[in-house]
N, C-alpha and C positions, 0 to 999 in steps of 0.2 A: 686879458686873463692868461695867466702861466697856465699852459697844456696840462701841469700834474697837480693845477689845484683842482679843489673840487668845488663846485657850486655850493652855495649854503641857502637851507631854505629857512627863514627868519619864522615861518607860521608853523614850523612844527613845536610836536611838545615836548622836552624830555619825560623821563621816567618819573626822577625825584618832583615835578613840576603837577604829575597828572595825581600822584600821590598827595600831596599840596592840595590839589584841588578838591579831590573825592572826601581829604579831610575840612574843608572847609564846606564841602556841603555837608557833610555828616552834621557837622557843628551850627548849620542853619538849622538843619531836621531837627536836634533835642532842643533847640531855641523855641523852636515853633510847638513842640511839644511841651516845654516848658511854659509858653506863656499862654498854652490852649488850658494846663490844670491851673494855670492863676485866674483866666475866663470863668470854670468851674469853680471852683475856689469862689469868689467873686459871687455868683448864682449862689452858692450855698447860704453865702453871709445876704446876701440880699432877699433870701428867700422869693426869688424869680430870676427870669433871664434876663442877666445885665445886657443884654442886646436890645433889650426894652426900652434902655436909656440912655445909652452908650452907644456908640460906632464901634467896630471891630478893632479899626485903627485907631480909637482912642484909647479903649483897654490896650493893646499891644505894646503901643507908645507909655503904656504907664508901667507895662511893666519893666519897658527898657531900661525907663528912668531909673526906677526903683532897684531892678533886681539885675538886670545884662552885665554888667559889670565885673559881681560878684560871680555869676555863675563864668563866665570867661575866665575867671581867675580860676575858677571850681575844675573847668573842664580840661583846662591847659594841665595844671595838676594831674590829672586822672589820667592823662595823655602820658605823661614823663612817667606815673608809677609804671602803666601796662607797658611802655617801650623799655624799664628795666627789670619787670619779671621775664618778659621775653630773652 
């Protein structure tokens, strides 16, 4: 190694990267908040707790099927207005 490079550390994080991240958990947390009111949701129309009958991960799984999709489409959106009112 040439004296006036420098070392590179491959496991650090840049800026834009941990940014990236914070927003990709954000985007798990209204997921999970989203599929916890379809759980509710769900109770309501069944008049008891669909955990009565159901697994957690099978509700979850149904509402990925169902609704993940659109809402990614929903939140990406909501993403691009708030970065051009700012």
């Amino acid at each position: 190694m040439d004296e006036n490079q420098v070392p590179t550390d491959n496991n650090t994080v840049s800026s834009p990267q941990k940014a990236s991240e914070e927003e990709v958990k954000k985007s798990v947390e209204v997921e999970i908040q989203e599929m916890e009111k379809y759980k509710w949701n769900l109770g309501v129309h069944l008049q008891h707790d669909p955990l009565q009958d159901r697994s957690l991960n099978d509700i979850y799984c149904e509402w990925i099927n169902k609704y993940a999709a659109d809402f990614r489409k929903f939140w990406e959106e909501k993403k691009k207005e708030d970065v051009q009112k700012t």
